[in-house]
C-alpha positions, 0 to 999 in steps of 0.5 A, a space after each residue: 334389361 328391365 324397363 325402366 318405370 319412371 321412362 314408361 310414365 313420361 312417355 305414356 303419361 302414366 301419374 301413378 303406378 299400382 304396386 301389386 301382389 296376390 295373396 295366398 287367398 287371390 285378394 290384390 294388394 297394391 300400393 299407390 304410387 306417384 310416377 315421380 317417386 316410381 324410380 326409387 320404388 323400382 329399385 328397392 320394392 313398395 313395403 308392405 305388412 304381410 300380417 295385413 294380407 292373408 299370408 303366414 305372417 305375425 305383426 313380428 314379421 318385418 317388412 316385405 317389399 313388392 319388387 315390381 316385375 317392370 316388363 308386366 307392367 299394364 296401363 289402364 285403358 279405362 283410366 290411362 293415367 294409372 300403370 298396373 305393376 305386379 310384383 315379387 315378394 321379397 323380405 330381408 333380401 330373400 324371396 318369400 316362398 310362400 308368395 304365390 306369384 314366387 310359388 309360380 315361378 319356381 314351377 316355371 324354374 323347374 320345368 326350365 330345367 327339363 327343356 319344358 315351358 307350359 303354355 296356357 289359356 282360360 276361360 274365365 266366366 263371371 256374373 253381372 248383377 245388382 251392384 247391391 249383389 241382390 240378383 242378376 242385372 238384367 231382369 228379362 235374361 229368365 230363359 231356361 237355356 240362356 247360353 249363348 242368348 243373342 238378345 240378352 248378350 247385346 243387352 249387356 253390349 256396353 259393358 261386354 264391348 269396353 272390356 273386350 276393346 280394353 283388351 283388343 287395346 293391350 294387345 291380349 288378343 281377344 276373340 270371342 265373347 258370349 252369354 254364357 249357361 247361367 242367367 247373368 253370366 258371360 265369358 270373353 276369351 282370349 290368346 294363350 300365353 306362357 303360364 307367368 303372363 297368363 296368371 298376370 293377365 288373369 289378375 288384371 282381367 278379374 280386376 279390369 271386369 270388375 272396374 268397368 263394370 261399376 263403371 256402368 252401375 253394376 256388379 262383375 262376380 266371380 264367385 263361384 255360386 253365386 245363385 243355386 240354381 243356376 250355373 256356377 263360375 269355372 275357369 277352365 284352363 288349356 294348357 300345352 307344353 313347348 320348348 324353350 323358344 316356344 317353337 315346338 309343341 312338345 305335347 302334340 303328336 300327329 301320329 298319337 291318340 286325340 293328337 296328344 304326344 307321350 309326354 303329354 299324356 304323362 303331363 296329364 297323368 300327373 294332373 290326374 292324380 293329383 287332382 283331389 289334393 289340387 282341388 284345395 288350390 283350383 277350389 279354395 272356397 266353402 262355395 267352389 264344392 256348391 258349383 262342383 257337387 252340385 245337384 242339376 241346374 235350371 238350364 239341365 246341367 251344371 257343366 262341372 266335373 264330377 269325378 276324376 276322368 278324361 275324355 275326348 272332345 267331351 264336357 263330361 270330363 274333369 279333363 278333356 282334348 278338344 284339339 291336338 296338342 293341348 288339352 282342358 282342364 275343367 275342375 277350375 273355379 273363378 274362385 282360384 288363385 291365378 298363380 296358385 292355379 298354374 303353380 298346382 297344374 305345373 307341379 302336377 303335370 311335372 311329377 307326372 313326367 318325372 314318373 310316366 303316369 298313366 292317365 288311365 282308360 279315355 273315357 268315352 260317355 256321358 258322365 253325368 248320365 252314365 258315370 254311375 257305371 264307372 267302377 273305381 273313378 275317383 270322386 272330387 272332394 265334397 267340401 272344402 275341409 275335406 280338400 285341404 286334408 287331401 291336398 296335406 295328405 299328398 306329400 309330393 304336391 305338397 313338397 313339390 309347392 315348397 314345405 313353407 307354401 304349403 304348411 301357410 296355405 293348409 293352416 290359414 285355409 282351415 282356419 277359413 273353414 273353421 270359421 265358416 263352421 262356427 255361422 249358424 245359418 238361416 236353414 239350419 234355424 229353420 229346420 232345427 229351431 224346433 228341436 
């Protein structure tokens, strides 16, 4: 039985509650509403304008209601008095399927019926600048190779320390924070969990480092270029298989290549060759192809995929097998929906199952230096256009993410595009204005 909201506010002091849903484009939506009026809002969902959010929706459309899912429900550490609730989309009684967090739980419902819950943990990596979002925010993190700067990490310890005792107090199971490859950037990990709860976390972990930061006079980015020549944001997803009760790994294998079972490697065989169309979900943004096809960073490497390989314990790779039982999937920005993101991944790796998809020939080299001699890799997307036609062009993933996703998302996501062509920009005056 589900939480009962209105008991959760008097015993934990909470005055209001945000009533939460992602859109289609990852923005947060949400409602605030008094503790007192919580009851009623369990029941019958907070309503909303779909038009008003970037869904597939007309002024014509009526009301959608977000039904907060009460057993997710997360309390602000930073601002106690006030409850996170995410919620499912529902109009006239029905769920919305194009609502990307119904979108991941009809994957999770399809691996259910095979026996299969997907596990998962990422790794977000984010920016603090200038709350006017001009530069970094320390001006004396300038190194060449700033990953894991001890002096520019502490530096920054109020800020990185609050969000991580945030998370120690929610009990995510934090266990590690550092300075990351870029100047400014920095990535706090935590345990991993099953896919609904960790899209969940990701949502809030995104909200709660932008919150604190401002807290503290500054700016949190994920976007996922934020500066050209440094390193870009990734948000790389670990991903396993188990049973239902979540007492077996079902993709380990002691005895199997890297420590990975027969299934998983079907799982990641999917994945990897869906992977150009899934670009248009894990990189949904003009700004995601800058980071992923881009020319080297300051630091000496821009620690993205280039093209569509796996290797072992090797950061060269769109996939890698940094451990038995799990393996990395690199191409992720923090640009992406964390709904869409696991939805894409699990339909992906479950086609791969239904047809025992070979993930290909380990690669084991160093693909920025040596994946010229790679004949017959696949290439990521270039820009973001050339995504979408990918992602329309694979009928399976397509149909797999549902008819009424996936027509929403190509058509508003090339909208986006096309928008962005219609900007004339500063370069192109400079290098063309003289024509």
């Amino acid at each position: 039985m589900a939480r009962d909201l209105a008991k959760y506010a008097k015993e934990n002091g909470v005055k209001y509650f945000l009533m939460n849903f992602t859109d289609l484009f990852g923005t947060q939506r949400s409602k605030l509403v008094p503790a007192q009026a919580i009851a009623g809002m369990q029941k019958s969902g907070a309503g909303f304008a779909g038009f008003a959010a970037w869904l597939d929706m007309t002024p014509a459309h009526p009301d959608m209601f977000a039904i907060p899912d009460a057993d997710a429900v997360i309390q602000l550490p930073w601002k106690p008095e006030v409850a996170w609730v995410p919620g499912d989309l529902y109009m006239d009684g029905e769920k919305i399927a194009q609502a990307p967090r119904n979108v991941l739980q009809a994957q999770i419902a399809k691996a259910a019926e095979k026996g299969l819950l997907m596990k998962a943990g990422v790794e977000p990596e984010f920016h603090l600048i200038n709350a006017d979002g001009s530069d970094i925010s320390d001006d004396r993190d300038t190194q060449e190779k700033p990953c894991y700067d001890q002096s520019a990490l502490m530096r920054r310890y109020d800020v990185i320390s609050e969000i991580c005792d945030t998370m120690i107090e929610l009990g995510w199971g934090p266990y590690q924070n550092d300075h990351e490859d870029a100047n400014g950037q920095f990535e706090i990990n935590w345990d991993f969990y099953d896919s609904l709860k960790t899209a969940d976390q990701l949502c809030f972990f995104r909200f709660m480092v932008k919150s604190i930061a401002e807290k503290h006079g500054l700016r949190a980015t994920f976007m996922p270029k934020p500066f050209s020549h440094l390193t870009g944001n990734g948000c790389h997803v670990h991903a396993s298989l188990w049973t239902l009760d979540e007492k077996t790994c079902l993709t380990y294998d002691a005895d199997g290549d890297l420590g990975l079972s027969e299934l998983g490697y079907h799982f990641m065989g999917g994945v990897l060759a869906h992977t150009e169309g899934l670009a248009a979900i894990t990189n949904p943004t003009v700004n995601s192809y800058k980071r992923i096809n881009a020319p080297t960073t300051s630091s000496g490497a821009t620690w993205a995929p280039n093209t569509v390989t796996f290797g072992g314990n090797n950061r060269t790779h769109l996939i890698r097998v940094p451990d038995v039982g799990r393996f990395e999937f690199r191409l992720a920005d923090g640009a992406a929906n964390p709904y869409l993101l696991m939805a894409g991944f699990l339909a992906a790796g479950l086609d791969g199952i239904e047809n025992k998809t070979s993930p290909g020939k380990r690669l084991d080299i160093d693909m920025y230096a040596e994946g010229h001699k790679v004949k017959g890799a696949k290439k990521l997307p270039l820009y973001l256009i050339d995504a979408i036609r990918l992602f329309a062009k694979d009928k399976v993933l397509c149909a797999a993410l549902g008819d009424e996703f996936s027509t929403a998302y190509i058509k508003l996501k090339t909208a986006d595009w096309d928008q962005y062509s219609r900007q004339v920009t500063q370069w192109e005056r400079d290098t063309t204005l003289d024509c």
